[in-house]
Biopython code that builds the backbone (N, CA, C, O; Angstrom):
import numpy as np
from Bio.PDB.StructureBuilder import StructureBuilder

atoms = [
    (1, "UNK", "N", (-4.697, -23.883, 13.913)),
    (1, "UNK", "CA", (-5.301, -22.640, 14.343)),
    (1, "UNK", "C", (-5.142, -21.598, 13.235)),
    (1, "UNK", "O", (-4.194, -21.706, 12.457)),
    (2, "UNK", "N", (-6.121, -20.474, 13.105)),
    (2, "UNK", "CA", (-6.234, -19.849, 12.149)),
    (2, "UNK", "C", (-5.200, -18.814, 12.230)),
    (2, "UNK", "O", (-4.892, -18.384, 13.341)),
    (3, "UNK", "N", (-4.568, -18.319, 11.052)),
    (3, "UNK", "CA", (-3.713, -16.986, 11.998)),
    (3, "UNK", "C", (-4.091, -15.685, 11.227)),
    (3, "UNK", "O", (-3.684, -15.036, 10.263)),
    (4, "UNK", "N", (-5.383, -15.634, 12.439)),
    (4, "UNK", "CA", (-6.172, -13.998, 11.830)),
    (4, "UNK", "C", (-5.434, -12.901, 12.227)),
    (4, "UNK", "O", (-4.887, -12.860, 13.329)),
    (5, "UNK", "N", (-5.359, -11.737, 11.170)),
    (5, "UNK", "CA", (-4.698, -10.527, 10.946)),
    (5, "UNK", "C", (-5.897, -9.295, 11.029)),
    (5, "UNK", "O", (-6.949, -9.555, 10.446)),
    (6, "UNK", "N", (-5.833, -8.503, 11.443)),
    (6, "UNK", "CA", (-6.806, -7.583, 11.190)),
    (6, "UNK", "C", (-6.609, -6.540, 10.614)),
    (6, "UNK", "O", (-5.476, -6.060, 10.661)),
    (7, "UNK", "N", (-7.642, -5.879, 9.903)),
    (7, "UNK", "CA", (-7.508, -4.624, 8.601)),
    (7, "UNK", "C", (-6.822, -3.122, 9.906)),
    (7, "UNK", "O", (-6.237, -2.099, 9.552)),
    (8, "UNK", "N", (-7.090, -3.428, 10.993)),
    (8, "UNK", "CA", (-6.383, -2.413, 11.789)),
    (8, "UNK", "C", (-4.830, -2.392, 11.395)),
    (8, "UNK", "O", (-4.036, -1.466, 11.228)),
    (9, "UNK", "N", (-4.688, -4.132, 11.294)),
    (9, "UNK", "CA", (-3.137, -4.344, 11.587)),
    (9, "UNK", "C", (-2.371, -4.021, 10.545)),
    (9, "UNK", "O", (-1.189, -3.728, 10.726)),
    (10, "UNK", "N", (-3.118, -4.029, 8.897)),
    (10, "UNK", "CA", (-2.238, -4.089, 7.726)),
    (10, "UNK", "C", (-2.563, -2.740, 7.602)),
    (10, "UNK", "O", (-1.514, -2.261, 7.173)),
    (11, "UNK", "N", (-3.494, -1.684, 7.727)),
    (11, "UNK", "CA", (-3.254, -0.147, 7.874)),
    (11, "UNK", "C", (-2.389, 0.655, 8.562)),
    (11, "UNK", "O", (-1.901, 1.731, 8.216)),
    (12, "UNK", "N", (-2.189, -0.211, 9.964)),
    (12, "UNK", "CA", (-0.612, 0.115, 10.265)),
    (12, "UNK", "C", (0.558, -0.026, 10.094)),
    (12, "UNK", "O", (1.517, 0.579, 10.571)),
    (13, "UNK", "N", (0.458, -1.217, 9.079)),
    (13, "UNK", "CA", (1.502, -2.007, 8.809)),
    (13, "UNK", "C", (2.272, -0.963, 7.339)),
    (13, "UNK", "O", (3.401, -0.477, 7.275)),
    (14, "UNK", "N", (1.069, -0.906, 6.260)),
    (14, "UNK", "CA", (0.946, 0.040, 5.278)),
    (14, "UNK", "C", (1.612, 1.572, 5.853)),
    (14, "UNK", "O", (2.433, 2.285, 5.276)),
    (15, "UNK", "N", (1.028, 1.760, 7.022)),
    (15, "UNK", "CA", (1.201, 3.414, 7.048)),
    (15, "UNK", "C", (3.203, 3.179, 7.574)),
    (15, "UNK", "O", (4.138, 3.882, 7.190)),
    (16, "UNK", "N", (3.248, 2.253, 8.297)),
    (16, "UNK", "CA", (4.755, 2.389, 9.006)),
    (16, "UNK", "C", (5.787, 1.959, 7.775)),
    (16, "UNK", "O", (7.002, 2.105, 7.908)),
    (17, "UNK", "N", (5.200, 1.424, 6.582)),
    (17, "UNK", "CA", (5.964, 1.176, 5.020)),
    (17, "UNK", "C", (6.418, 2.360, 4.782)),
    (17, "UNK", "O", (7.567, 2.701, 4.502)),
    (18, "UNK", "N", (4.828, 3.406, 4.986)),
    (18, "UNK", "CA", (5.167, 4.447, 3.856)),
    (18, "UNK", "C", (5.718, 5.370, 4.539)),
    (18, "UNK", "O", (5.948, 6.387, 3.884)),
    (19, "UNK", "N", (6.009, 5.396, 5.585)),
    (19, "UNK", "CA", (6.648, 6.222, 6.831)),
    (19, "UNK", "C", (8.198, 6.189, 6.337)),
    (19, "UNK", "O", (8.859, 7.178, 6.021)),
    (20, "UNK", "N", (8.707, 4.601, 6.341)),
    (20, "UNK", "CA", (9.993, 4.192, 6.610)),
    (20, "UNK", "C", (10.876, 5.044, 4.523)),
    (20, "UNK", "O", (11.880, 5.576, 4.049)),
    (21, "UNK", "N", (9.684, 4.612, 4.207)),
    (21, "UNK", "CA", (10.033, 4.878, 2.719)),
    (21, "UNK", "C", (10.528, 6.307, 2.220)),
    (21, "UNK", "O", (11.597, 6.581, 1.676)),
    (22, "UNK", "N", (9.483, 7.130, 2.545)),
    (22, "UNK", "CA", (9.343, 8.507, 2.698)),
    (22, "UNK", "C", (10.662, 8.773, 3.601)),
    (22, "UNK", "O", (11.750, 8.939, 3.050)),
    (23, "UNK", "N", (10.583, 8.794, 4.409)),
    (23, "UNK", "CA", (12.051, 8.384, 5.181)),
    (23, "UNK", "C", (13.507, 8.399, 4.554)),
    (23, "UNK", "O", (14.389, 9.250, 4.674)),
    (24, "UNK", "N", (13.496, 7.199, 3.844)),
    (24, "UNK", "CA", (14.384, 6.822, 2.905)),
    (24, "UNK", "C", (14.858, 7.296, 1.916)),
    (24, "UNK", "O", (15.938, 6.982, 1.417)),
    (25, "UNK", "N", (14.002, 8.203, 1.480)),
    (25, "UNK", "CA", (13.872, 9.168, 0.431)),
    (25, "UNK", "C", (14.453, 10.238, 1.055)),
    (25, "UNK", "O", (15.026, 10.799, 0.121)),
    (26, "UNK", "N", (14.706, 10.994, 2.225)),
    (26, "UNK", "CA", (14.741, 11.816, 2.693)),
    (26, "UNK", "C", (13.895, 13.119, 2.546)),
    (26, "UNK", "O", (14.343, 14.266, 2.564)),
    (27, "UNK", "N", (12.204, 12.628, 2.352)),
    (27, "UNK", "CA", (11.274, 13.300, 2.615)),
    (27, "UNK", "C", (10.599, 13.630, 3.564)),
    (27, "UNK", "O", (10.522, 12.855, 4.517)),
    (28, "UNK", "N", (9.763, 15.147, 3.590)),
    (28, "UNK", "CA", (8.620, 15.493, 4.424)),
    (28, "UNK", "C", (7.433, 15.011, 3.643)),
    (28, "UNK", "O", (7.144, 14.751, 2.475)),
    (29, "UNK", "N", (6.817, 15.012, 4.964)),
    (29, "UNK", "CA", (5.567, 14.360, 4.327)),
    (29, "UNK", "C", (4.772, 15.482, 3.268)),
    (29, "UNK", "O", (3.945, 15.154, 2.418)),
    (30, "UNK", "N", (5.282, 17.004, 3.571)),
    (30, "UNK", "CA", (4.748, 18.197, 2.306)),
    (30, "UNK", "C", (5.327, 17.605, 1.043)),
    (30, "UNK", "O", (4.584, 17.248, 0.128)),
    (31, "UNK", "N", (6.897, 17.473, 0.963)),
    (31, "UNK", "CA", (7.191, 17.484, -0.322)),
    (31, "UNK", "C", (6.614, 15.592, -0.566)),
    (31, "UNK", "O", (6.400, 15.512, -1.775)),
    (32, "UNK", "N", (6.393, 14.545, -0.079)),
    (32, "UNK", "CA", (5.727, 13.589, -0.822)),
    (32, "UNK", "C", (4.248, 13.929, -0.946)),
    (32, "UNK", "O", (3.784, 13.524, -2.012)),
    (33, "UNK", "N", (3.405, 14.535, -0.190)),
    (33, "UNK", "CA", (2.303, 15.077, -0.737)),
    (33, "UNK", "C", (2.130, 15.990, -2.096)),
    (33, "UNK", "O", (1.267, 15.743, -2.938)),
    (34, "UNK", "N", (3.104, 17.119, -2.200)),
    (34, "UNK", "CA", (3.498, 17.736, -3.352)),
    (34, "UNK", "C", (4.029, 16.798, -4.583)),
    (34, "UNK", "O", (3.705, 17.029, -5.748)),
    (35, "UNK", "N", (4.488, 16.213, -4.375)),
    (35, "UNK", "CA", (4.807, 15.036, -5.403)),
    (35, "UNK", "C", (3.946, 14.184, -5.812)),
    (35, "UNK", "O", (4.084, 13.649, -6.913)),
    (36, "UNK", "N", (2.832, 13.887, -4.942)),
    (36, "UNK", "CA", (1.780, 12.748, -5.446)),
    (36, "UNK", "C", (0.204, 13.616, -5.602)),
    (36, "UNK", "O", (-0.821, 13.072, -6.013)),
    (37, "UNK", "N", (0.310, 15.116, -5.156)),
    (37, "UNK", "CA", (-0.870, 16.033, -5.652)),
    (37, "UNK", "C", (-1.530, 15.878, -4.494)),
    (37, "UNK", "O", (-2.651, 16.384, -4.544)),
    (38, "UNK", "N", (-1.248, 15.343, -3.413)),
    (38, "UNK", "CA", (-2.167, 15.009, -2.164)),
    (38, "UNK", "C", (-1.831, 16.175, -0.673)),
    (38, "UNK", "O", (-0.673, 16.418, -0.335)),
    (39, "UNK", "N", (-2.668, 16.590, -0.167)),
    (39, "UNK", "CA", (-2.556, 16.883, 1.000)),
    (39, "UNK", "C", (-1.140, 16.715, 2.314)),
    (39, "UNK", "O", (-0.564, 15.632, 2.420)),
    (40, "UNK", "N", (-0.872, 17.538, 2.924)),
    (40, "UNK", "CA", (0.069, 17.089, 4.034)),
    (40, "UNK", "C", (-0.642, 15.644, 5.151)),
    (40, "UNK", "O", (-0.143, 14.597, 5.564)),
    (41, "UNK", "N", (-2.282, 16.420, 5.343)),
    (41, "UNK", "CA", (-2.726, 15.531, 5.932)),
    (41, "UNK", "C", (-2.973, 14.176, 5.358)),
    (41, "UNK", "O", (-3.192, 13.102, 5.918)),
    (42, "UNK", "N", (-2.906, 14.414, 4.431)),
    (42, "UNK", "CA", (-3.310, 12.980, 3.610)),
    (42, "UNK", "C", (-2.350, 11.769, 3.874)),
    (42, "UNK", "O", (-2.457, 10.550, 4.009)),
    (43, "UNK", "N", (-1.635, 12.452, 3.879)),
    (43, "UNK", "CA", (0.054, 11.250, 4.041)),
    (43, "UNK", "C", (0.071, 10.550, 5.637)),
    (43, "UNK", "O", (0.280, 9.407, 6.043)),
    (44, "UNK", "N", (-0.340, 12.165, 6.467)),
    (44, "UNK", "CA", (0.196, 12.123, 7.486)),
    (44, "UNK", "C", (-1.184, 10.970, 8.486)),
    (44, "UNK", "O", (-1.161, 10.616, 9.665)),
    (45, "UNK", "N", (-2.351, 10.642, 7.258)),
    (45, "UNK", "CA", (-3.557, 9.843, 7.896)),
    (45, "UNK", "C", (-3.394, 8.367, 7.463)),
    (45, "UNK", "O", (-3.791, 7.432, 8.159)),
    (46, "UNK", "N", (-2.555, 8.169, 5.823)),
    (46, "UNK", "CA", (-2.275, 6.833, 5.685)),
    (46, "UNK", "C", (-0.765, 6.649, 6.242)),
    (46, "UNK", "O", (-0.249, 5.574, 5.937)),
    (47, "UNK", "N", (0.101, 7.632, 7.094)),
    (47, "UNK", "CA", (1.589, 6.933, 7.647)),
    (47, "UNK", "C", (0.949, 5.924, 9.305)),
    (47, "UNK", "O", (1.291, 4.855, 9.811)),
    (48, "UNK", "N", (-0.391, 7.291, 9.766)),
    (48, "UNK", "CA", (-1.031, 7.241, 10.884)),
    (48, "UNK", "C", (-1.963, 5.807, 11.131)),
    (48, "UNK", "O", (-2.427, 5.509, 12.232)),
    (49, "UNK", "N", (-2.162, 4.888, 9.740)),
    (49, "UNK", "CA", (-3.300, 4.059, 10.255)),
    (49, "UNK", "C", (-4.522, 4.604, 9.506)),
    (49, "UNK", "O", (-5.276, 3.631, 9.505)),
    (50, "UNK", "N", (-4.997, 5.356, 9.025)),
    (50, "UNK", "CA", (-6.290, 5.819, 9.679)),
    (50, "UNK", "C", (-7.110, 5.611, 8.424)),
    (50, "UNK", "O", (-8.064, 6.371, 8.591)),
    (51, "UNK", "N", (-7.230, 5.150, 7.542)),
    (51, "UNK", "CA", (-8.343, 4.888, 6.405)),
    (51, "UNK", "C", (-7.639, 5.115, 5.052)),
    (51, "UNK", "O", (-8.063, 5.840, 4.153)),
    (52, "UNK", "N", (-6.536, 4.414, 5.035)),
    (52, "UNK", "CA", (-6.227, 5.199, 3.370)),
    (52, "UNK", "C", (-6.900, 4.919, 2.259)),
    (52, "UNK", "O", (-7.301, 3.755, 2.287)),
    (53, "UNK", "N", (-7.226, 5.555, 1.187)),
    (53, "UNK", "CA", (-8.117, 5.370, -0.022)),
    (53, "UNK", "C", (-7.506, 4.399, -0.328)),
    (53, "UNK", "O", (-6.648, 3.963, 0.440)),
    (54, "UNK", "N", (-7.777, 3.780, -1.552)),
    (54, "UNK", "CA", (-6.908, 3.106, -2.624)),
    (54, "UNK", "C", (-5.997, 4.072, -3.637)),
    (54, "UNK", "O", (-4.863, 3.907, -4.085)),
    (55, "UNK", "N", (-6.687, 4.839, -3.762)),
    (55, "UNK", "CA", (-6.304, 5.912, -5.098)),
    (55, "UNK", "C", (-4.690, 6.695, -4.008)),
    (55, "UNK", "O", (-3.722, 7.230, -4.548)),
    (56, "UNK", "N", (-4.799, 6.586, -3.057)),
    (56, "UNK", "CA", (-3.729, 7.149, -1.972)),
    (56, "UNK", "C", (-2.546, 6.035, -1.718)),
    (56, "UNK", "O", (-1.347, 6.242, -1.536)),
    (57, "UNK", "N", (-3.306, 4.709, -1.767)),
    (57, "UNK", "CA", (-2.347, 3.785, -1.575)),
    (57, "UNK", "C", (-1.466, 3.474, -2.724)),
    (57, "UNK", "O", (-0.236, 3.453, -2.764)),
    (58, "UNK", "N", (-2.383, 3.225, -3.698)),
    (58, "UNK", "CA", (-2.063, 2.959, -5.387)),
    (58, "UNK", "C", (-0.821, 4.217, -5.438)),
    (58, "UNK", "O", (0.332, 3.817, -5.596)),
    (59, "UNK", "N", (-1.117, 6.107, -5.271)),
    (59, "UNK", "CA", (-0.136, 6.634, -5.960)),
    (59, "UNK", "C", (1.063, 6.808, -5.290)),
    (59, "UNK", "O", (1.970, 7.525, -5.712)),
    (60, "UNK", "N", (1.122, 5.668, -3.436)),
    (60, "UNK", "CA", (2.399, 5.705, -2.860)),
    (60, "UNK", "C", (3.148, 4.700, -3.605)),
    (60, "UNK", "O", (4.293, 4.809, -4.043)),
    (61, "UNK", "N", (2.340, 3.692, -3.694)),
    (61, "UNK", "CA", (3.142, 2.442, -4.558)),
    (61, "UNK", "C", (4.113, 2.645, -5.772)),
    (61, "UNK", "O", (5.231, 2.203, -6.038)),
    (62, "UNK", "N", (2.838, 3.877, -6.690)),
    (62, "UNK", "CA", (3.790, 3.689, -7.819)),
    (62, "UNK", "C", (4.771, 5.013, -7.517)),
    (62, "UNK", "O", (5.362, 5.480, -8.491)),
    (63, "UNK", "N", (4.933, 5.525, -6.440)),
    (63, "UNK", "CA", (6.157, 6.889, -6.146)),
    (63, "UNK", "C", (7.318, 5.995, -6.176)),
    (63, "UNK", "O", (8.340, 6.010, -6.863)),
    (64, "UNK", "N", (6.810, 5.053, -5.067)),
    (64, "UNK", "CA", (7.882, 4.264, -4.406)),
    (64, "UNK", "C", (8.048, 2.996, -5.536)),
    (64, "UNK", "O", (7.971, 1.850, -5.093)),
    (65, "UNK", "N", (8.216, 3.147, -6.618)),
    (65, "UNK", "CA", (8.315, 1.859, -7.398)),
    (65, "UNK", "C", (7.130, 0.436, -7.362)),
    (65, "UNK", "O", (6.884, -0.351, -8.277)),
    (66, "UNK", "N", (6.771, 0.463, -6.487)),
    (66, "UNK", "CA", (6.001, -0.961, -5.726)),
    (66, "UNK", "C", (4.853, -1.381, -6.649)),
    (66, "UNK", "O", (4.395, -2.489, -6.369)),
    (67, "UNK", "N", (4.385, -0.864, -7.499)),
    (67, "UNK", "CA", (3.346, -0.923, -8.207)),
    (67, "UNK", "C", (2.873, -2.397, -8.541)),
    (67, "UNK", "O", (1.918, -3.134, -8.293)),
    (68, "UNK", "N", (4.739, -2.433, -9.633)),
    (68, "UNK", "CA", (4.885, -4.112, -10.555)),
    (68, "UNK", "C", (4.511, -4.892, -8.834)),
    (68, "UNK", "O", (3.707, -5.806, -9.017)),
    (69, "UNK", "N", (4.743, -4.805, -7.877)),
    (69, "UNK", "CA", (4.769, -5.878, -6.735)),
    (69, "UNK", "C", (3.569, -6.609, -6.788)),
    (69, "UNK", "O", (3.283, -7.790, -6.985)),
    (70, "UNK", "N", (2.677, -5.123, -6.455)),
    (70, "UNK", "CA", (0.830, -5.550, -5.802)),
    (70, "UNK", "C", (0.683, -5.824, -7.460)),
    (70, "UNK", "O", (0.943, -7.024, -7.547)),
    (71, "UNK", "N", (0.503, -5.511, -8.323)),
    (71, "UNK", "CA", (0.084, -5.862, -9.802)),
    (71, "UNK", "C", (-0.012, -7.523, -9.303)),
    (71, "UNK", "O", (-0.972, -8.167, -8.879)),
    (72, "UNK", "N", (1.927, -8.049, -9.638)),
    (72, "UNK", "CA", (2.215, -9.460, -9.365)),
    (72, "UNK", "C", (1.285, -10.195, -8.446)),
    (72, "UNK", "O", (0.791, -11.264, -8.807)),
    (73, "UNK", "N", (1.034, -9.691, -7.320)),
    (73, "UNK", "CA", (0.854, -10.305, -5.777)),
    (73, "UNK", "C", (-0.604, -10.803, -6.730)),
    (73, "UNK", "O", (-0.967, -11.970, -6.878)),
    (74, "UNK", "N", (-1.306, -9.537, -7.316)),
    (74, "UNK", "CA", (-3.068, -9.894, -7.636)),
    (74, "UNK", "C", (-2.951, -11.085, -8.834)),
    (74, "UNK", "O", (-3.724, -12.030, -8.985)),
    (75, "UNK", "N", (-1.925, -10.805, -9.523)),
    (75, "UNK", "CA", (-2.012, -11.684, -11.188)),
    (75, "UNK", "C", (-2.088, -13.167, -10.510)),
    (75, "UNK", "O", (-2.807, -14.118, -10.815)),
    (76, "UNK", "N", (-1.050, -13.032, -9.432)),
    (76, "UNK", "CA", (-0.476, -14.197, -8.972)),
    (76, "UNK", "C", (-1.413, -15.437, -8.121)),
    (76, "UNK", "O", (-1.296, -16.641, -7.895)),
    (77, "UNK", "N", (-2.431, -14.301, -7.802)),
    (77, "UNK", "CA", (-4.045, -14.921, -6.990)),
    (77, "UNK", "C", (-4.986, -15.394, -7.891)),
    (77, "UNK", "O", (-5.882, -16.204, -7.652)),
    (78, "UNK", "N", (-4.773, -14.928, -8.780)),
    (78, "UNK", "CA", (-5.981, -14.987, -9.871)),
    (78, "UNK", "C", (-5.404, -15.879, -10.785)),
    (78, "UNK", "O", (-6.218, -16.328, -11.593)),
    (79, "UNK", "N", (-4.413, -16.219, -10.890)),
    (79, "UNK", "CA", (-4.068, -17.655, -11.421)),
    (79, "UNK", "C", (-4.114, -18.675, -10.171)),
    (79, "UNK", "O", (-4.642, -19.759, -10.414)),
    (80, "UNK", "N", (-3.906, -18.586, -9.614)),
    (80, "UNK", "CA", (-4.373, -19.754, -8.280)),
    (80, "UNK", "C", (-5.464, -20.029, -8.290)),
    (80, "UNK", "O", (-5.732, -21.210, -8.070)),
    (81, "UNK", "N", (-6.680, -18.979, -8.571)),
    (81, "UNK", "CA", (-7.655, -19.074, -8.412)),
    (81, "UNK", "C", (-8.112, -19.962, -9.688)),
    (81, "UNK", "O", (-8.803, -20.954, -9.457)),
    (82, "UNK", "N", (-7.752, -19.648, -11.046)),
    (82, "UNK", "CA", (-8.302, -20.219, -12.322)),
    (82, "UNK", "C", (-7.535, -21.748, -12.258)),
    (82, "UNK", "O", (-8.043, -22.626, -12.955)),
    (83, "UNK", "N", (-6.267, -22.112, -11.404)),
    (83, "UNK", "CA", (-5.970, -23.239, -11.157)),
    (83, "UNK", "C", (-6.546, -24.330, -10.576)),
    (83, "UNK", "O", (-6.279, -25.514, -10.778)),
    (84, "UNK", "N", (-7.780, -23.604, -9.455)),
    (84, "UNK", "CA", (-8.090, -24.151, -8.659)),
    (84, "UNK", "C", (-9.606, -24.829, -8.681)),
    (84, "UNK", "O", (-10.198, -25.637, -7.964)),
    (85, "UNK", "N", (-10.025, -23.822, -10.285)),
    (85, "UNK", "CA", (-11.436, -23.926, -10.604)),
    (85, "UNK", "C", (-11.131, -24.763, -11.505)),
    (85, "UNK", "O", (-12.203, -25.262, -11.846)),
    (86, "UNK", "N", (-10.172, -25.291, -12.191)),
    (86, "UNK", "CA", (-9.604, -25.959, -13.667)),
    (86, "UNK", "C", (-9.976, -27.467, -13.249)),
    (86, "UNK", "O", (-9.338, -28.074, -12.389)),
    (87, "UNK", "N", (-11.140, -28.044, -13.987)),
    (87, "UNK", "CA", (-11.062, -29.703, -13.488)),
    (87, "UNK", "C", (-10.297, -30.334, -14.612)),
    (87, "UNK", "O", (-10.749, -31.447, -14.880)),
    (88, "UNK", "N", (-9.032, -29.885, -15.532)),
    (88, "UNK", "CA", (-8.242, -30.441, -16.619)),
    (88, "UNK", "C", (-6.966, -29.790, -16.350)),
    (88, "UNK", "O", (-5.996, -30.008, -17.077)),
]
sb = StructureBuilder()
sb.init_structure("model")
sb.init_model(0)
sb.init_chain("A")
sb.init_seg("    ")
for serial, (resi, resn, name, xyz) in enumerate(atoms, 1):
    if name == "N":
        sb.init_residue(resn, " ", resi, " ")
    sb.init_atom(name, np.array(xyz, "f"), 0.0, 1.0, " ", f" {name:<3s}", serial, name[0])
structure = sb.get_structure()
């Protein structure tokens, strides 16, 4: 059986990361908005679920270190992928 995930589920999944993180930091969501040049609401729509850009997701990643991760995660597909097309 397939085990489908839905883009609802990893926007919440994403927003409750950047919740816990921010958090961790012992931030408001003003001063991580002030820190990444973004809006209060802005934070408070990708902690919420609700449509985050890339350019929003990308500059939580690299606040929070995470950058090298998703970089890896993509390099790491795209050699699977050239593995998979390789008939040698």
């Amino acid at each position: 059986m397939l085990d489908f995930i839905t883009i609802k589920e990893v926007k919440n999944s994403i927003g409750s990361w950047c919740r816990e993180m921010r958090k961790a930091e012992n931030l408001t969501k003003q001063e991580l908005a002030e820190e990444l040049e973004l809006s209060r609401f802005t934070i408070a729509k990708l902690e919420n679920g609700e449509n985050p850009t890339l350019e929003t997701l990308l500059k939580v990643l690299q606040y929070f270190d995470e950058m090298k991760s998703l970089n890896q995660f993509v390099v790491d597909k795209m050699e699977n992928l050239n593995d998979n097309q390789s008939m040698y």
